[in-house]
C-alpha positions in Angstrom: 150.2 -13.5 121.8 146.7 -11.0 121.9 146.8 -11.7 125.4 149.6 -9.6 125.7 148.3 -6.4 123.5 148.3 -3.2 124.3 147.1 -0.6 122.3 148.4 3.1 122.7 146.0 5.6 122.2 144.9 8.8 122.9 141.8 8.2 123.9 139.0 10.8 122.0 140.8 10.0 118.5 139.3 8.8 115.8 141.8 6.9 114.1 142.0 5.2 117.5 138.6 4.4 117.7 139.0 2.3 114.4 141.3 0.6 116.0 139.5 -0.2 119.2 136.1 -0.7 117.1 138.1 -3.5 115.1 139.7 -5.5 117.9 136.7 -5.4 119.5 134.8 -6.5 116.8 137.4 -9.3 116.5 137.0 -10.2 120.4 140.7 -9.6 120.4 142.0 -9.2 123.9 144.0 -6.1 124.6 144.7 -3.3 127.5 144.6 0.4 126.2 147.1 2.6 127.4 145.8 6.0 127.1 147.4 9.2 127.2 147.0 13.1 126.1 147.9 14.6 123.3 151.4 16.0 123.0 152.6 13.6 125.8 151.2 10.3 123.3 154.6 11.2 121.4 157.1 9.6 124.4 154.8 6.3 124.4 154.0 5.1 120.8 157.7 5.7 120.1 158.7 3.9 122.9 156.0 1.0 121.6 157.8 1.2 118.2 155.5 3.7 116.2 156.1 6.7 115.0 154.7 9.7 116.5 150.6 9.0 116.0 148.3 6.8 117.5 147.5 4.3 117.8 150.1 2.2 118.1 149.4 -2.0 118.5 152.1 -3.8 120.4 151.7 -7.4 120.4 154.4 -9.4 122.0 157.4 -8.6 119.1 154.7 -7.1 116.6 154.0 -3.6 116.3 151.4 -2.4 114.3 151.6 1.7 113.7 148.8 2.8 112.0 145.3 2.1 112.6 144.6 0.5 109.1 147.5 -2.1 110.0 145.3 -2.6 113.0 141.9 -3.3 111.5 143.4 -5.6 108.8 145.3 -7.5 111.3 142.0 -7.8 113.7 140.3 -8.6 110.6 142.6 -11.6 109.8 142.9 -12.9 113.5 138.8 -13.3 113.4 138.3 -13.7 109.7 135.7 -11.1 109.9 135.7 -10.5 106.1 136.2 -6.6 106.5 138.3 -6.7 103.1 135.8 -8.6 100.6 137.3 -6.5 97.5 140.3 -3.7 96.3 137.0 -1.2 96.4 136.9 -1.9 100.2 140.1 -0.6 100.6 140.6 2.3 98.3 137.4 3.6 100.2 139.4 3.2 103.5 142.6 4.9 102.2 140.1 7.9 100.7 138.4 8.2 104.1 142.0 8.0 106.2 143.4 10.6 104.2 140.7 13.2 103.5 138.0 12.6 106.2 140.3 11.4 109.4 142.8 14.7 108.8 140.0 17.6 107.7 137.3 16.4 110.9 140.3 16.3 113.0 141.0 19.7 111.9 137.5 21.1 112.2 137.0 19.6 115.6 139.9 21.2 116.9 138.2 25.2 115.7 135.4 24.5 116.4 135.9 23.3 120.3 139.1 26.0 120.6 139.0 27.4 124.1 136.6 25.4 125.5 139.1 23.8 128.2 136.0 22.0 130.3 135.1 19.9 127.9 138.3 19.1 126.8 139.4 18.5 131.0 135.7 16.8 131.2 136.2 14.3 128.1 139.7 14.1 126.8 141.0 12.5 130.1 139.2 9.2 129.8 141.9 6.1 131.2 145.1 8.6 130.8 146.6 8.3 134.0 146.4 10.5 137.1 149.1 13.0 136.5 148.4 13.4 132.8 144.8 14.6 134.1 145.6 17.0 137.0 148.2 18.2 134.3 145.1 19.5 131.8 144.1 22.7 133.8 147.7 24.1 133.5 148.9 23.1 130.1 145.9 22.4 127.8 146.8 26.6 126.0 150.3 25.2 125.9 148.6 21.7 123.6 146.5 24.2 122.2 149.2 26.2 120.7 150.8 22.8 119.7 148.5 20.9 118.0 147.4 24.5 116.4 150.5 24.7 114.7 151.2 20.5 113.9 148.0 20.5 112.3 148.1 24.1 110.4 144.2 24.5 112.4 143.1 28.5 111.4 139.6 29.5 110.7 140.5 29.6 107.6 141.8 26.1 107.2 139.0 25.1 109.2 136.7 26.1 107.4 138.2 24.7 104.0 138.6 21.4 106.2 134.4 21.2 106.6 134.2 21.7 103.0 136.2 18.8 102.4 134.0 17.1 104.6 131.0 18.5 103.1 132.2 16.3 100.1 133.0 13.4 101.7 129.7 13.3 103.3 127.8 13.8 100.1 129.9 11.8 97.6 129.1 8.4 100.4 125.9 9.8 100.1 125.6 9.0 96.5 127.1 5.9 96.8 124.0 5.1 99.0 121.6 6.7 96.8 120.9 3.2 95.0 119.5 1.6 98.3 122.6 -0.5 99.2 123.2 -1.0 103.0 126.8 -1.0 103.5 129.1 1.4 101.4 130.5 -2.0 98.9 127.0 -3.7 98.8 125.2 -5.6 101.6 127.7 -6.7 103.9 129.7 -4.5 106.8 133.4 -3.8 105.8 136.2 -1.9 107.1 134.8 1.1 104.3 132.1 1.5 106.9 133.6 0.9 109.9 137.0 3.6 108.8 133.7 6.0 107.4 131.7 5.7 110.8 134.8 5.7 113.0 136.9 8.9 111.0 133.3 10.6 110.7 133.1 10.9 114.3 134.2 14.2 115.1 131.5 15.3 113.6 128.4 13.0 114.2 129.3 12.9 117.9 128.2 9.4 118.4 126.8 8.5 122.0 128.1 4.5 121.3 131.4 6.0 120.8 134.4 3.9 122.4 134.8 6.6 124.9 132.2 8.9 126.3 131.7 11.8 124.0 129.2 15.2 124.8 126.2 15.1 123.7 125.7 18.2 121.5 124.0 20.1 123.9 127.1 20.8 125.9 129.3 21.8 122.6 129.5 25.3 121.8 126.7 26.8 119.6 128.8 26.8 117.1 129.9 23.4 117.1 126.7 21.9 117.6 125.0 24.0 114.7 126.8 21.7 112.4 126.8 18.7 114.6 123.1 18.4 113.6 123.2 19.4 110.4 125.4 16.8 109.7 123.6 14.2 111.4 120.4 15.0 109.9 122.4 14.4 106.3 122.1 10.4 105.0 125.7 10.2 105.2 125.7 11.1 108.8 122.2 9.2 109.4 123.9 6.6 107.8 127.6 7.0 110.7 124.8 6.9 113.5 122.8 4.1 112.0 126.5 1.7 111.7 127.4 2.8 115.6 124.1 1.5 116.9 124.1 -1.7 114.9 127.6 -2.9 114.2 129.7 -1.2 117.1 130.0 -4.2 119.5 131.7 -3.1 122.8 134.7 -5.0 124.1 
């Protein structure tokens, strides 16, 4: 059955990331079907989902949401992600306050900078969706502007949230610990480092990312000062150690 997976994506996400980092953690065998954003909505419903990604399509099983995802690649490879309930309230905190307010923040923060978006958003979407960028990416903007309520305002109210996040796993790590629920790697870290990633810019991210030197001053102000806090030393630290590529 993984033999036929295929994972629907769009292919900068974050929550799709988790997903890839899990199946690829699990060695599970699967073809990514990338696309935009805007035009991801005609393909994860046609897989079964809703109208995010990812979407996991398996033979007859679809999985929707990219926790389904890493719990099911964690009980394929028996990879112990899920040791306790701790392990996943921390998931559910991170998928519901980190995921949506970097997502937001991301969004401000690189608004109107179509190059980077035609230069790094476009990785494995096919040809058409990527010729297609030049001409409609103010038309996405304007979209995703208004599905995900971005303003400055909002945004900036979304990196306070994040702020939070960021010191509150910071605390968690103040006692020495290695991993967020002790000394083992769990899907807490792995949904932290994946859902964090918007804003730690990772370079061992699933898909190339900038480095911070080409995001706008803004952007990259914050880029490093979140980096240079231990909860984003900490993202960094879990890519180059526990991120195993496919």
């Amino acid at each position: 059955m993984t033999e036929q997976c295929e994972l629907i994506t769009i292919p900068i996400s974050h929550y799709c990331e988790k997903a890839r980092w899990a199946l690829d953690r699990a060695r599970v065998p699967y073809r990514e079907r990338a696309h935009l954003q805007v035009v991801h909505w005609f393909y994860v419903k046609r897989a079964g989902g809703g109208w995010t990604a990812p979407v996991l399509r398996c033979g007859s099983l679809v999985l929707p949401e990219s926790a389904d995802i890493v719990r099911w690649a964690d009980g394929r490879a028996s990879l112990g992600l899920y040791p306790s309930e701790e392990v996943t309230a921390l998931e559910r905190s991170f998928d519901s306050e980190l995921g949506p307010h970097g997502r937001r923040w991301m969004y401000d923060a690189i608004r109107g900078d179509g190059g980077l978006a035609q230069k790094y958003g476009v990785t494995g979407v096919p040809g058409w969706e990527r010729r297609a960028v030049p001409v409609a990416f103010g038309l996405v903007a304007k979209v995703i502007d208004r599905r995900l309520a971005i303003t400055p305002e909002s945004a900036a109210e979304s990196l306070a949230v994040v702020k939070q996040v960021f010191d509150s796993v910071a605390d968690r790590l103040g006692d020495g610990r290695r991993f967020l629920a002790g000394d083992r790697f769990t899907a807490a870290d792995l949904a932290f480092a994946a859902l964090a990633s918007p804003i730690t810019v990772p370079p061992e991210y699933g898909v190339p990312l900038p480095a911070v030197g080409e995001l706008p001053d803004r952007m990259a102000a914050t880029v490093r000062e979140l980096r240079a806090h231990p909860a984003g030393e900490f993202a960094l630290r879990l890519y180059r150690e526990e991120r195993r590529p496919a």
